[in-house]
Structure formats: structure tokens, C-alpha cells
C-alpha positions as CSV (number, residue, x, y, z in Angstrom):
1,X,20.0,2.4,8.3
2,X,16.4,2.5,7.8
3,X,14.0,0.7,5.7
4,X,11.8,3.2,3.4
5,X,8.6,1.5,1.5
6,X,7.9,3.5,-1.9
7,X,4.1,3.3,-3.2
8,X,3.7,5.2,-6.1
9,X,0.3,5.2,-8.4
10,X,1.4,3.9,-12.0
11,X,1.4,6.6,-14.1
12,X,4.8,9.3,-14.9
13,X,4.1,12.5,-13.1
14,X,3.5,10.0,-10.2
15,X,6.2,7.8,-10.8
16,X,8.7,10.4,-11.6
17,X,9.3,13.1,-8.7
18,X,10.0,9.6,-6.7
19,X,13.2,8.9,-8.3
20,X,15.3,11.6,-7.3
21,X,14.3,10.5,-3.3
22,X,14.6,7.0,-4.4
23,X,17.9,7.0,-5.5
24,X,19.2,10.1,-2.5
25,X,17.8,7.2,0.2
26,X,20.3,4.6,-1.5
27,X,23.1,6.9,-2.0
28,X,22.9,7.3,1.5
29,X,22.5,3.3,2.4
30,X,18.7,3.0,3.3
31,X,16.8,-0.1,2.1
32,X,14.1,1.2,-0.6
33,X,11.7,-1.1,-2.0
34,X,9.1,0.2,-4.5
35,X,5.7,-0.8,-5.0
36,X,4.8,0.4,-8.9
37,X,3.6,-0.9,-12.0
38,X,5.4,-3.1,-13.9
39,X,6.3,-1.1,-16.3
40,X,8.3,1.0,-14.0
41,X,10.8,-1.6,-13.3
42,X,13.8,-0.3,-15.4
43,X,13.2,2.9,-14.0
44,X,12.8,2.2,-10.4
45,X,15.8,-0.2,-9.9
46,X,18.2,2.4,-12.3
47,X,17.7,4.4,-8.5
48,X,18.8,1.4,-7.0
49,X,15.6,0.4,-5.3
50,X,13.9,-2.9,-5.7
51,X,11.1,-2.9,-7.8
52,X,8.1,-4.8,-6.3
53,X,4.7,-5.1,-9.1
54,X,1.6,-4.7,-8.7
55,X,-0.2,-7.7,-7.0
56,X,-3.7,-6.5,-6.2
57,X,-6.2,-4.9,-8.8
58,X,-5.4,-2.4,-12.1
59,X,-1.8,-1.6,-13.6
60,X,-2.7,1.4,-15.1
61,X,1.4,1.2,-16.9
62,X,0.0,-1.5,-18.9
63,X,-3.4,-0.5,-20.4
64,X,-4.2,-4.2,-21.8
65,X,-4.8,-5.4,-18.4
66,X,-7.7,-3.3,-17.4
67,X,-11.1,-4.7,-17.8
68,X,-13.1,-3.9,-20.7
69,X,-16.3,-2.6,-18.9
70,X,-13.9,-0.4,-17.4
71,X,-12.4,1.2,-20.4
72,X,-15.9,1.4,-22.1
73,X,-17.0,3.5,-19.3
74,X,-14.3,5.6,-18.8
75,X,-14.6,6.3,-22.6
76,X,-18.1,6.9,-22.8
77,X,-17.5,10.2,-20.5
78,X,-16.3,13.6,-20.1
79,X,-15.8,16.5,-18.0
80,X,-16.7,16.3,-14.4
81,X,-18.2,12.7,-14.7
82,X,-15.0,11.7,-16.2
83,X,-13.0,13.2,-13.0
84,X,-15.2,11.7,-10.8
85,X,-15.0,7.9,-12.5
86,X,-11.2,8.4,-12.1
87,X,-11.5,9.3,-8.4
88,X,-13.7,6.8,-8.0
89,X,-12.5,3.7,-9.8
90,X,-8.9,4.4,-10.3
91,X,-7.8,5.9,-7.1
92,X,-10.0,5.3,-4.6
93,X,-10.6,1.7,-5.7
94,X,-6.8,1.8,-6.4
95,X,-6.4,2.1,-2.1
96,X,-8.2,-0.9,-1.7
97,X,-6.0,-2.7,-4.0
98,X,-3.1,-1.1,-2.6
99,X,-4.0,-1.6,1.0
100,X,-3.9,-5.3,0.6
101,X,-0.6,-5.2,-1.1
102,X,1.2,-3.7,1.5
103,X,0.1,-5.3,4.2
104,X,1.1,-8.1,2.7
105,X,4.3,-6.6,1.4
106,X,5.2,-4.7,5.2
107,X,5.4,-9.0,6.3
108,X,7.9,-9.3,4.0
109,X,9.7,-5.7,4.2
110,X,9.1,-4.1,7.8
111,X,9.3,-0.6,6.7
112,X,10.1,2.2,9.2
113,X,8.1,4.8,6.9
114,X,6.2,5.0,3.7
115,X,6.5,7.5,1.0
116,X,3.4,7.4,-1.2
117,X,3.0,9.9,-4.2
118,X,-0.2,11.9,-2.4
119,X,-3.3,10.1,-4.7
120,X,-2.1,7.0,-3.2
121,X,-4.3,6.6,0.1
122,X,-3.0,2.9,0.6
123,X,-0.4,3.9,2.6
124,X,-2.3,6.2,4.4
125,X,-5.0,3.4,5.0
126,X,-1.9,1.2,6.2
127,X,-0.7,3.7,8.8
128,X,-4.6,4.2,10.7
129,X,-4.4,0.5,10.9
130,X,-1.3,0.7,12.8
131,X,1.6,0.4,10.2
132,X,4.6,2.5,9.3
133,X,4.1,6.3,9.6
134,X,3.3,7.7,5.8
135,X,4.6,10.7,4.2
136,X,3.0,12.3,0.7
137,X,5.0,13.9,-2.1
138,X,2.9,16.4,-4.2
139,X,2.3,15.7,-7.7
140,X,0.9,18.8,-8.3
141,X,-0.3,22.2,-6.9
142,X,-1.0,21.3,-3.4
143,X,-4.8,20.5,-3.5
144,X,-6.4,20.1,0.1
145,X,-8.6,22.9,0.9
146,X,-8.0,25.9,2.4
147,X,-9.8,29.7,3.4
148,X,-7.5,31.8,1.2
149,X,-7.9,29.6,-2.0
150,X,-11.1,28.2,-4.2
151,X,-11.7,24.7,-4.6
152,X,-8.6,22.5,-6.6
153,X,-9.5,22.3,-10.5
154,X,-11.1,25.6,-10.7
155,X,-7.8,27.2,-11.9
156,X,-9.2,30.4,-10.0
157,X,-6.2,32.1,-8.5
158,X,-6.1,32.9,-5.1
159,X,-7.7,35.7,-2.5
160,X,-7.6,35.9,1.1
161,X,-9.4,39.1,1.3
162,X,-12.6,39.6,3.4
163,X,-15.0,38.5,0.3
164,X,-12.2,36.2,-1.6
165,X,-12.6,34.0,1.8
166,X,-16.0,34.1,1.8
167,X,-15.8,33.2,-2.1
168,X,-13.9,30.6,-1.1
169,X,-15.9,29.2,1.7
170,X,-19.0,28.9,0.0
171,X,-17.0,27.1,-3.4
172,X,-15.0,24.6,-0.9
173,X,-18.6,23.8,0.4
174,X,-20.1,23.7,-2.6
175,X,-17.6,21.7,-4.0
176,X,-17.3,19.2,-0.9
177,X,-20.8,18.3,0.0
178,X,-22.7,18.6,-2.9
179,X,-20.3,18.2,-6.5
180,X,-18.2,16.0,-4.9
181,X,-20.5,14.5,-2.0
182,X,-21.3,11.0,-4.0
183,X,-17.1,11.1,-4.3
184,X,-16.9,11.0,-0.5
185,X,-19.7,8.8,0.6
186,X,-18.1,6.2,-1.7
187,X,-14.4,6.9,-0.3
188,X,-15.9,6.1,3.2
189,X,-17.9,3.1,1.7
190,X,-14.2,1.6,0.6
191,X,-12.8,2.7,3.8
192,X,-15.3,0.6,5.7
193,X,-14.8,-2.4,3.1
194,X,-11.2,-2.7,5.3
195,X,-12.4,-2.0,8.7
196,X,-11.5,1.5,8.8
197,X,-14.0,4.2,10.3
198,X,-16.0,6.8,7.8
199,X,-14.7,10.1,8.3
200,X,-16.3,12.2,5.9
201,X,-13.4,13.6,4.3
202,X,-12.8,15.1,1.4
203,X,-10.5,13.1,-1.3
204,X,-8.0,16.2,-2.0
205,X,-7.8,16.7,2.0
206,X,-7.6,13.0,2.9
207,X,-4.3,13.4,0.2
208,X,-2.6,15.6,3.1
209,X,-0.2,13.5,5.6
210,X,-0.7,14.0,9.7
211,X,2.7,13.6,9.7
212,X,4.8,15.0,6.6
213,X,4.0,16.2,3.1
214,X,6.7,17.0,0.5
215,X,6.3,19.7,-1.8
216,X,8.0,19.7,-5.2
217,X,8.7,23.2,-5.5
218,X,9.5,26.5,-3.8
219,X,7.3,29.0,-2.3
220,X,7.0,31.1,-5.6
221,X,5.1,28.9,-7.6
222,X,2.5,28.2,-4.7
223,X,-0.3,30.3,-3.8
224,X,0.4,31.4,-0.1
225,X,-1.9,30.1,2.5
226,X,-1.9,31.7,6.2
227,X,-3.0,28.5,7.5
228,X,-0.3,26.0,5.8
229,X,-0.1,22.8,7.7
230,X,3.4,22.4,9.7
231,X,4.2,19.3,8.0
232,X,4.5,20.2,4.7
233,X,7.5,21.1,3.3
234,X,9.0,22.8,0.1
235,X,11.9,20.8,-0.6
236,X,12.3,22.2,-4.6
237,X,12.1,21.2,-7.7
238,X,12.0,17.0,-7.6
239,X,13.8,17.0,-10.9
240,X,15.1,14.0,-13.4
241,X,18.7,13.5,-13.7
242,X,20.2,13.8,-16.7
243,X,20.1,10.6,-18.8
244,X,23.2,8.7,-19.7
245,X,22.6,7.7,-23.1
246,X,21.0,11.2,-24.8
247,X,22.0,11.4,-28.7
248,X,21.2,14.8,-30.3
249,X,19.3,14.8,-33.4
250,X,20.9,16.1,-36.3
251,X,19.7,19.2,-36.9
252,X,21.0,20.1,-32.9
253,X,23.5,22.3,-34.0
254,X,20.7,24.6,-34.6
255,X,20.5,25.5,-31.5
256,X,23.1,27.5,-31.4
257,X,22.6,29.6,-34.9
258,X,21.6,32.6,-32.9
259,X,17.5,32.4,-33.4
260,X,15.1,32.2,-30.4
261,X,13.6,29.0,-29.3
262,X,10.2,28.1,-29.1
263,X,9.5,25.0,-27.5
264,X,6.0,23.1,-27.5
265,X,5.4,19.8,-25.6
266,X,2.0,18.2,-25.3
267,X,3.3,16.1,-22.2
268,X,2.9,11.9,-21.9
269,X,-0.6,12.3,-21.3
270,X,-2.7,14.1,-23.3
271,X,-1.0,13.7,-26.1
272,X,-3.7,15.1,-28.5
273,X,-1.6,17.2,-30.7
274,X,-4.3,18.9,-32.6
275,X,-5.0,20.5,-29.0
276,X,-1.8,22.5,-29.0
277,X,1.0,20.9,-31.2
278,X,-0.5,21.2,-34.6
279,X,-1.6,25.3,-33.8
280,X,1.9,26.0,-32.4
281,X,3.4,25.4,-35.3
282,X,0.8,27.0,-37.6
283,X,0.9,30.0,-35.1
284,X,5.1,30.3,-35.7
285,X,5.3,29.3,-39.2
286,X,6.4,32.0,-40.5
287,X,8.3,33.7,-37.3
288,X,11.6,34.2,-37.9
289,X,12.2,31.3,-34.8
290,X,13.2,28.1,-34.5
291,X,10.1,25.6,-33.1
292,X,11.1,22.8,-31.8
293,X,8.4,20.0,-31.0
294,X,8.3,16.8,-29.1
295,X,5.4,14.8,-29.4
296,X,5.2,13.0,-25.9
297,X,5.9,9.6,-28.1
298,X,3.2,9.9,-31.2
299,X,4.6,9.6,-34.7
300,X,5.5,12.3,-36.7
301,X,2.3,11.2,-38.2
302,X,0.1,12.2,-35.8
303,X,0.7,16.1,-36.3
304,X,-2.1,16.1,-39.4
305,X,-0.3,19.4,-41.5
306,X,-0.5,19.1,-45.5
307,X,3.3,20.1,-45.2
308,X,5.7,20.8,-41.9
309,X,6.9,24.4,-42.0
310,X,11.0,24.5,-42.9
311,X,11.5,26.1,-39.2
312,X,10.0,23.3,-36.8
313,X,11.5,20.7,-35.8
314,X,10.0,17.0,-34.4
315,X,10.9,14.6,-32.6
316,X,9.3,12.5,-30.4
317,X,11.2,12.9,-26.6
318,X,14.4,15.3,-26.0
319,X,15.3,15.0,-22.5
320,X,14.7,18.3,-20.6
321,X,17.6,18.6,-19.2
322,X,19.1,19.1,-22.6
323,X,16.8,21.2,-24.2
324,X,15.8,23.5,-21.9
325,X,18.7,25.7,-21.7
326,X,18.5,26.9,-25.2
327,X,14.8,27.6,-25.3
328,X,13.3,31.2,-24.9
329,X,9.8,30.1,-24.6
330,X,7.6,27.1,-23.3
331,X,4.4,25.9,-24.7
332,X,3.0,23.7,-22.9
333,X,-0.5,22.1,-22.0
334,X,0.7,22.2,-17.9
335,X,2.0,19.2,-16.9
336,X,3.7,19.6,-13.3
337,X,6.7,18.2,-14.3
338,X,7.8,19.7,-17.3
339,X,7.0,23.6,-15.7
340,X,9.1,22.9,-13.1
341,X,11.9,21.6,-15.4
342,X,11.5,25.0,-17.2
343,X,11.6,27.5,-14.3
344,X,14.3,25.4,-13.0
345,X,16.4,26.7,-16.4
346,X,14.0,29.8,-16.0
347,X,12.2,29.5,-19.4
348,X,9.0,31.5,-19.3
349,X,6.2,29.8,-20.4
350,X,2.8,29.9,-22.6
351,X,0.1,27.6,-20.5
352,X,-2.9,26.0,-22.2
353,X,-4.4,22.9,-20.7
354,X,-7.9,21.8,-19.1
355,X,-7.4,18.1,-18.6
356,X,-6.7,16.7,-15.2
357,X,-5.1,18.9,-12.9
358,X,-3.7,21.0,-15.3
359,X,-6.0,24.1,-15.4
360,X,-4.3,24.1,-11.9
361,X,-1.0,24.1,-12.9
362,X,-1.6,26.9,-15.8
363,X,-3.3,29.3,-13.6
364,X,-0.3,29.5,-11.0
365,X,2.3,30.5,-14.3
366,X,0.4,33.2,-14.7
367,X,-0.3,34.1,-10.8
368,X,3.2,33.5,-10.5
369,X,4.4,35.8,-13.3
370,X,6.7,33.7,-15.2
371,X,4.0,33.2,-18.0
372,X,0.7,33.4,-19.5
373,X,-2.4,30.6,-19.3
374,X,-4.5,30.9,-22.4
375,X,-7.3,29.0,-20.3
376,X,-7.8,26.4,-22.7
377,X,-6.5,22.9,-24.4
378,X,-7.5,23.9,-27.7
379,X,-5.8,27.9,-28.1
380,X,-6.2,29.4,-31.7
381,X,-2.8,29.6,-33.4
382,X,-3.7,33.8,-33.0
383,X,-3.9,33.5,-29.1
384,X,-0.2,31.2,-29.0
385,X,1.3,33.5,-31.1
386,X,0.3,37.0,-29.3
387,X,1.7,35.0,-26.4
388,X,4.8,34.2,-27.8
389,X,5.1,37.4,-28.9
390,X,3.7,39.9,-25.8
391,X,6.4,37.2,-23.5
392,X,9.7,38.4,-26.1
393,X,8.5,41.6,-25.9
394,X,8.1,41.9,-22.2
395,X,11.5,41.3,-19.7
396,X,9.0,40.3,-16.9
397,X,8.5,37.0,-17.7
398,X,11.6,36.1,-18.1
399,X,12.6,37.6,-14.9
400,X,10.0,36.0,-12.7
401,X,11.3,33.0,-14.0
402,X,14.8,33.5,-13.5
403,X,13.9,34.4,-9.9
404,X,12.2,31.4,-9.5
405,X,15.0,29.5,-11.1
406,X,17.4,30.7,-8.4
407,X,15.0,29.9,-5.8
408,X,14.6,25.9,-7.2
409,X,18.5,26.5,-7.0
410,X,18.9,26.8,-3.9
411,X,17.1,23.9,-2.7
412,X,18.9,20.1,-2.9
413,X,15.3,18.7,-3.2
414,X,16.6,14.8,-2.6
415,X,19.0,15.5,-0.1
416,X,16.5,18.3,1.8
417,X,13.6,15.3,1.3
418,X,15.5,12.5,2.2
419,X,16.9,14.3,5.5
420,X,12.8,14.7,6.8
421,X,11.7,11.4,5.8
422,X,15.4,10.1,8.0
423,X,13.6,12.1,11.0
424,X,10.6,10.5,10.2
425,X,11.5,7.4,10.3
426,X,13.3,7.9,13.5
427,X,10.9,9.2,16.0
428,X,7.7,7.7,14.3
429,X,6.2,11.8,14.9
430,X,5.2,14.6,12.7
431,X,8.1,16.4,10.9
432,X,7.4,19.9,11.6
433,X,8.7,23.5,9.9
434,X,10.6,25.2,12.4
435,X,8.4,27.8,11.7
């Protein structure tokens, strides 16, 4: 059996595709240790891995340890400067950090491959100095560059016509060596800080494995590209498993009354739920539906409404896996995570959200079919409830996201993933599509 080092960047839609892997390369008698923050612990030994903390620099799962020039900074910006401090100081200085972990960790634990989630360029960093061979598991839309698609974080759907390529072209360039140029020369500066060789990469492509990159989903829900690298891989949905110790809420029985579902989540992230919450329920309060909300952990409190409407719902988390197979409609702000848990019950979904990668995520629902992305965080209740309405009123949706739902279902995403990192491990050389 082999011995797989995990390196994951401490927050949940990084943390959380892992698992499924995590627990598949137990199940089938690997070693597994897990480099995470601490606050990951329960979760990453209920798979059965060891949990190993954070040594080096910031724990992003436990906010009270980050400096306070740090957090002052990050809150004194927004829009692109605030993407760029977050490259910049959170994952880029993040590899630093995480290269000196595992180097010290791989003297401990010899690992025969890493699996890093693909923002985590330690392990990557590791590997060019001669350690284990590294594969990446997507987090998101797959980001590096390519001729048939615009820059990642546009939300521009794709075109690999004669002028959508040259569209593209001259919005990668744009994007690489002067938006993001100050992004790059500083990733190099850190590389050199280690001994490793500037090579004027791009952040999104330097995300991209030599040797193997997991994709957690199906073809569907990606845009195509005619040049796809060999080694990735679309292994399906990476989705949770169903939790052991669910209680429904009272009212569950609801459910089943015979209404139509509408479910809106604001995610773990941005939580905000004036964004999208608070004009979800304003938009259905007088539908003849049942709203069900879930508030990513806030407080009932936080949803600021002089009175909740008789036919919503709250609560702060409802696991997915139980939810999702009664609802008739998403909201969502676009986390990557929770779309793919509702194609993977093929719930169609409304899409409005412009924070992190998400304007990513929302624009391949709608390329895709199996929704529509309002192209905002902040939608009117108006635009969410013509969506509601124009996705009941339409079969399509529904049926694009069915389809996709029996593609995800046809994939064993742990076993197919576990299975390339195994060859991986073995012969130390890219894992190649047979096609």
C-alpha cells in the first residue's frame, strides 16, 4: 500500500471535495495524512486520515490568529485589489508557508504522491525540488488559460470561433501581463525566496499539475476546450456523504404537502444575507411555495425583515444530501459545491454571485442550461422571482439538469480518483486520458 500526503488550503470548498478521496484511499488501505487547519481535525480523521495542523504561517480555519495589519488591509479593500491581496498574501505567501511544512513533514511521512486542492502551490513547489509527484483537485471551474475561453473571473462564457479566439487571446494577455503582471512578478519573487527558478507563470496556470489534475465534475458543466491537457481528468461530482447524525426540523413534514420547493442558500462564505437571502424571501412571499432557507450559520437574526412571511422556512444548515431531493429550484450565490450537490439530484438553479470565483461558477449554469445567472450578488427580489418563475414554466431546465444528474451518476468520483492517484503513485509519471 502506498502512502498519499493531503495538503489542502484551510477553508470548506477546499477542504471538502478532499474527503470523499480521503476516506476511498483508507477504505482501500493507503496511509493518508492530511496537512489542514486545525479546525479541520474532526473532519479530516472522521475519513480516517491523520490530521496534521498547520505549523508554518496563517490558519485561515481560525480567524483570531491572523495578524491584525493583515486583517486591516484586507478590510480596507475591494474588487480587484481585494483578489489580488488574497493571491498575494493568502495563497501565494500561503506556499511559502506550506513549502516548509512539508518538507519537514515528507521526513517524517515519506509520501509516494501529494494531493493538493489546486490553490495550494506547496506541493507543487515540493515536487520541482525533487519530492513526491503532486496531483491537483479543482475547486472550481477549471481556471488555467486557454484559446477557446476568456480569462477565469470574467464569467464570460466561452467561444472558440475565429474572433472568440482572438477575443480571448488579447483578454488572457491582457489579463496576464498587465492586470495581473504585479501578481506574477511577486509569485516568482516567493519562488526565489526557496531556491526555486522564476518562470513567469501565471497563478491560475501554475494551479495546473504536469502530471495529474482532478476535475470535480463531468464534461457538461465545463466549457470544452480543444486543447485540454491529458492529465486532467473528470472523475464527477466529489460529493459529501450523507451525515450520520441529521435531525429534521419540525416543520419537515412539509416537504411532502404537495407544494414546490424553493431553496435559497447563501453558502459558508459570503454569508451576507441581505445580498440574496433577505430578497428571496421578499421575492416568494406571497407564491403559493414553500421557501426554505439556510443561512450558512448566521442567526435567524441576521435576515433583517420587520416580520418572516408564514411560507419560509429558516434554519441555519440542512445537509444537502437531505434536502435536495425535495426541492424544485436552487438559489444560490454559486458556490462550487453546493451546484454540484444540486445537479447531482438535478435541481435547476437561479445563480447570483460576484465574490470570489463565483461569477465563474454562475455563468457555466446558465452555458450549461440547467439555470439562470442573474449576474449579480445583490438581484432585486423582481429579477429572483421572474427566474423562479420563467425556470417552473420552462421543462428545459429541469432537463438539462437531469441529464447532468445522470452524467455525475455515472461517475464513482472517489473510487475513479483514487484509482489515478494509485497509478500515480506507482510509476512516479503523468496519468494520461486514454484519449
Amino acid at each position: 500500500m502506498a502512502r498519499f500526503l493531503i495538503g489542502t488550503i484551510p477553508a470548506v470548498g477546499h477542504v471538502n471535495p478532499a474527503g470523499p478521496i480521503a476516506r476511498k484511499l483508507v477504505d482501500r488501505g493507503h496511509q493518508v495524512w492530511w496537512y489542514t487547519g486545525k479546525n479541520f481535525q474532526s473532519k479530516v480523521e472522521a475519513t480516517g486520515a491523520r490530521h496534521i495542523p498547520i505549523r508554518t504561517g496563517a490558519d485561515f480555519s481560525d480567524l483570531n490568529t491572523l495578524p491584525d495589519d493583515w486583517l486591516k488591509t484586507r478590510d480596507s479593500l475591494a474588487g480587484l485589489a481585494l483578489f489580488k491581496f488574497y493571491l498575494k498574501h493568502a495563497f501565494i505567501d500561503g506556499a511559502v508557508a506550506q513549502f516548509k511544512d512539508l518538507s519537514d513533514i515528507l521526513k517524517e511521512f515519506p509520501a509516494d504522491a501529494i494531493l493538493a486542492d489546486s490553490y495550494f502551490l506547496g506541493a507543487a513547489w515540493i515536487y520541482e525540488k525533487g519530492g513526491p509527484p503532486w496531483a491537483a483537485f479543482g475547486i472550481s471551474g477549471l481556471a488555467f488559460s486557454s484559446r477557446d475561453t476568456a480569462p477565469f473571473g470574467l464569467g464570460i462564457e466561452p467561444d472558440n470561433s475565429t474572433l472568440g479566439r482572438l477575443r480571448n487571446s488579447c483578454l488572457n494577455w491582457l489579463f496576464q501581463r498587465v492586470i495581473f503582471n504585479d501578481v506574477t512578478v511577486y509569485l516568482d519573487r516567493m519562488r526565489g525566496s526557496i531556491g526555486l527558478i522564476p518562470d513567469y507563470k501565471d497563478f491560475l496556470d501554475a494551479t495546473l499539475s504536469p502530471l495529474l489534475y482532478l476535475q470535480g465534475t463531468v464534461p457538461a458543466f465545463e466549457y470544452p476546450r480543444s486543447e485540454l491537457p491529458t492529465q486532467v481528468h473528470f472523475v464527477g461530482a466529489l460529493l459529501p456523504e450523507p451525515p450520520a447524525d441529521f435531525t429534521p426540523p419540525i416543520w419537515w413534514d412539509e416537504l411532502k404537502n404537495g407544494k414546490l420547493v424553493i431553496h435559497v442558500t447563501q453558502g459558508t462564505v459570503a454569508t451576507k444575507a441581505d445580498d440574496l437571502i433577505v430578497p428571496t424571501i421578499k421575492a416568494l412571499a406571497d407564491e403559493d411555495v414553500l421557501v426554505v432557507v439556510t443561512t450558512g450559520g448566521e442567526t435567524k437574526e441576521s435576515i433583517k425583515l420587520d416580520s418572516i412571511p408564514k411560507n419560509v422556512r429558516i434554519e441555519p444548515f440542512i445537509p444537502h444530501y437531505h434536502l435536495l431531493p425535495h426541492v424544485d429550484v436552487m438559489v444560490t450565490n454559486g458556490g462550487y459545491n453546493g451546484v454540484q450537490m444540486a445537479l447531482a439530484n438535478g435541481v435547476p438553479i437561479v445563480a447570483a454571485g460576484q465574490t470570489e470565483e463565483k461569477p465563474e461558477v454562475c455563468a457555466r449554469v446558465q452555458w450549461s442550461g440547467a439555470g439562470i445567472n442573474l449576474k449579480t450578488k445583490s438581484p432585486t427580489p423582481t429579477q429572483i422571482k421572474d427566474a423562479v418563475k420563467q425556470i417552473l414554466s420552462s421543462s428545459s431546465y429541469r432537463q438539462k439538469a437531469q441529464l447532468i444528474q445522470a452524467e455525475i451518476a455515472r461517475h464513482d468520483a472517489p473510487t475513479l480518483a483514487v484509482t489515478l492517484l494509485e497509478e500515480l503513485a506507482a510509476t512516479k509519471q503523468p496519468v494520461l486520458r486514454a484519449d
